[in-house]
N, C-alpha and C positions, 0 to 999 in steps of 0.2 A: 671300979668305975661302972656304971650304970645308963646307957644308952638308949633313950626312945626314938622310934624310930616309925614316920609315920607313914602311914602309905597313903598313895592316893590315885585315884580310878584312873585307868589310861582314857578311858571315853565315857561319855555318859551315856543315856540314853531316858529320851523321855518317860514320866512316869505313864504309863497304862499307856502306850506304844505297841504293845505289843497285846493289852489285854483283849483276846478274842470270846467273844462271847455268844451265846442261842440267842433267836430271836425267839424269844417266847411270847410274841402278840395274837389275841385272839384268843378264840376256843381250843382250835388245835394246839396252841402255844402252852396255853393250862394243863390242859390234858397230858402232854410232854412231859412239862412241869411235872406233875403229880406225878406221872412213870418213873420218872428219877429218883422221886422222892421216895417213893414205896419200895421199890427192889433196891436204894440202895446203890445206884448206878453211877458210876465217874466219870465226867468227861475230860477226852482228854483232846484239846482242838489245837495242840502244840507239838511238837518233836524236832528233834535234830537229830544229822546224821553227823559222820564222823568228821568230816569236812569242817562241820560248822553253820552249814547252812540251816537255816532254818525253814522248818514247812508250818503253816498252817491252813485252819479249815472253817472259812466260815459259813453256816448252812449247807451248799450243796459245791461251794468254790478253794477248790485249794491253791495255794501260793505257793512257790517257795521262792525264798528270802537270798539273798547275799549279803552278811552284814559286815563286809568289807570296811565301810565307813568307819565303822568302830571302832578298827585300825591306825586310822589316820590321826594323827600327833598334832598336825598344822592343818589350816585353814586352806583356802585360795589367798586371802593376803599376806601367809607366813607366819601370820600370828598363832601361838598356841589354841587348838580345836579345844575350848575350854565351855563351848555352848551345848549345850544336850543335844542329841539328832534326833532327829522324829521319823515316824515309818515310814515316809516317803523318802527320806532319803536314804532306805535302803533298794539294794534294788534288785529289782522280780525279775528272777531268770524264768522262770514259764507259772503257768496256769492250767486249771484244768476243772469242767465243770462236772460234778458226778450228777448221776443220774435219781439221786435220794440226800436225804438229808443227815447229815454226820452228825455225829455224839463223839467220836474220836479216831486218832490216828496212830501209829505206832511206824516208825522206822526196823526194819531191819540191820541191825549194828553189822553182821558180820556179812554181808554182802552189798551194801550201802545203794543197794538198785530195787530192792522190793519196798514199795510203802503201800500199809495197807489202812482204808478207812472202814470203819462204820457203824451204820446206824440202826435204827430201830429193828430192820427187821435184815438188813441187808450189808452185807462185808465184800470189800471189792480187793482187789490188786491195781497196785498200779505199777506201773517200773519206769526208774528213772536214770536219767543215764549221768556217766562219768563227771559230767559237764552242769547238771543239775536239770535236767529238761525234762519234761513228763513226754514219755512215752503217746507218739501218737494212736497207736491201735485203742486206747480208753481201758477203761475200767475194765477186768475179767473179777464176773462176779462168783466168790464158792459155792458150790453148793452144799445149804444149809436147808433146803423145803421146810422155811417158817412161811403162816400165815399170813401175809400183809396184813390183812384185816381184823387179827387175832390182837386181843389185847390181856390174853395169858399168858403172851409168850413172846419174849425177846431176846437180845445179847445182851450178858451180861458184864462180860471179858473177854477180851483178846488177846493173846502170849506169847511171844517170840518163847523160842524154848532151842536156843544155840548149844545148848550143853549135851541135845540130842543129836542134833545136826541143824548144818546152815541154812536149812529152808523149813524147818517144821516149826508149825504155826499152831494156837490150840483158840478153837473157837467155843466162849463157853456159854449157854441158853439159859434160860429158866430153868428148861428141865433137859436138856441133855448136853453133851459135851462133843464136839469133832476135834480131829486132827488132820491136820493136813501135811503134805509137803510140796512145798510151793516151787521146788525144784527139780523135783521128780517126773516121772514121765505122765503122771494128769494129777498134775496141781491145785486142780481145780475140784477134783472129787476128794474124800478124806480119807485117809487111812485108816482112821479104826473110829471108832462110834460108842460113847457110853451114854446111854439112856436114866435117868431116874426113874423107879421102881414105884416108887409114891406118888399117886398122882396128887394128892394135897398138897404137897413138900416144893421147895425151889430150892435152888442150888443159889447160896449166899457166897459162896466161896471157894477157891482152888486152889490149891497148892502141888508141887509139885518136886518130889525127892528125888535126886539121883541114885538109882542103887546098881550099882557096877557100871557097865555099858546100857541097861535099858531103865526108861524111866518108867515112873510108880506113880500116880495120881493119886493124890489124896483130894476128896470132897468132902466142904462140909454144907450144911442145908439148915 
């Protein structure tokens, strides 16, 4: 005997509801444009933490989301929730505006309170609480000493790296590399620093091997 068996989606949700996107108008927009294009660069303007909640980031504004809704079986007249839900009817437990313009965000899985953004030249911290709320003290920006002005040199990547410990973070440039640890007694300075040797050369890529207890950096360029 031979049994199909079809499934079908507990909730829908609208299509491109959620798709958040750069504002790429004007000069500066192009120019952007072209940055991402040349090195290669991912944006990533979505994340979720373990919760479910969702964060996003548009230009310089983060959300984050409840998408409780989604949940919901039935309507307010009882009838089966069989209509799509759109982003307004999810709903925004806080806000927060940064102080620059994001290219991407990353969640911390294993302590679900650090969220970090960033952009062109600039990577912040934020912390969030139990409850989904952005941290009123703002953004604590790393330090990275890039140029604002410089258009040889940006982020490229950003890594949670939990396999080392639950707060070490790796911020990766054109041409050099930090780490940090975001829980440690200054979060905000990096623990250790690798520079590229060539100044021609850019750093296209990073991976990163466990070997025992301490980790191994692989670049490639």
């Amino acid at each position: 005997v031979r049994t199909c068996v079809v499934l079908k989606p507990h909730r829908l949700l609208k299509a491109s509801s959620l798709d958040v996107k750069l504002q790429l108008d004007g000069s500066r927009g192009r120019q952007t444009k072209a940055l991402l294009a040349r090195y290669h660069i991912h944006r990533r303007l979505l994340c979720t933490d373990t919760y479910g909640r969702v964060i996003t980031v548009e230009r310089r504004e983060v959300s984050v989301l409840e998408p409780a809704e989604m949940l919901v079986t039935t309507n307010v007249t009882g009838n089966p929730a069989e209509t799509p839900v759109d982003r307004c009817c999810l709903a925004t437990l806080s806000k927060f505006s940064l102080s620059f313009e994001a290219f991407g965000l990353t969640m911390n899985a294993t302590t679900n309170r650090h969220l970090v953004a960033w952009g062109k030249h600039n990577c912040a911290i934020l912390l969030l609480s139990s409850s989904g709320v952005l941290d009123a003290e703002g953004e604590l920006g790393l330090e990275l000493a890039l140029d604002a002005a410089s258009e040889s040199n940006c982020i490229k990547q950003v890594t949670w790296l939990p396999e080392v410990s639950a707060g070490t973070l790796v911020v990766s440039t054109l041409t050099f590399i930090k780490i940090f640890d975001v829980c440690g007694a200054t979060p905000l300075t990096p623990t250790h620093s690798y520079v590229l040797s060539y100044e021609a050369s850019h750093i296209q890529n990073v991976a990163f091997v466990p070997a025992n207890t301490e980790g191994v950096t692989g670049v490639t360029g």
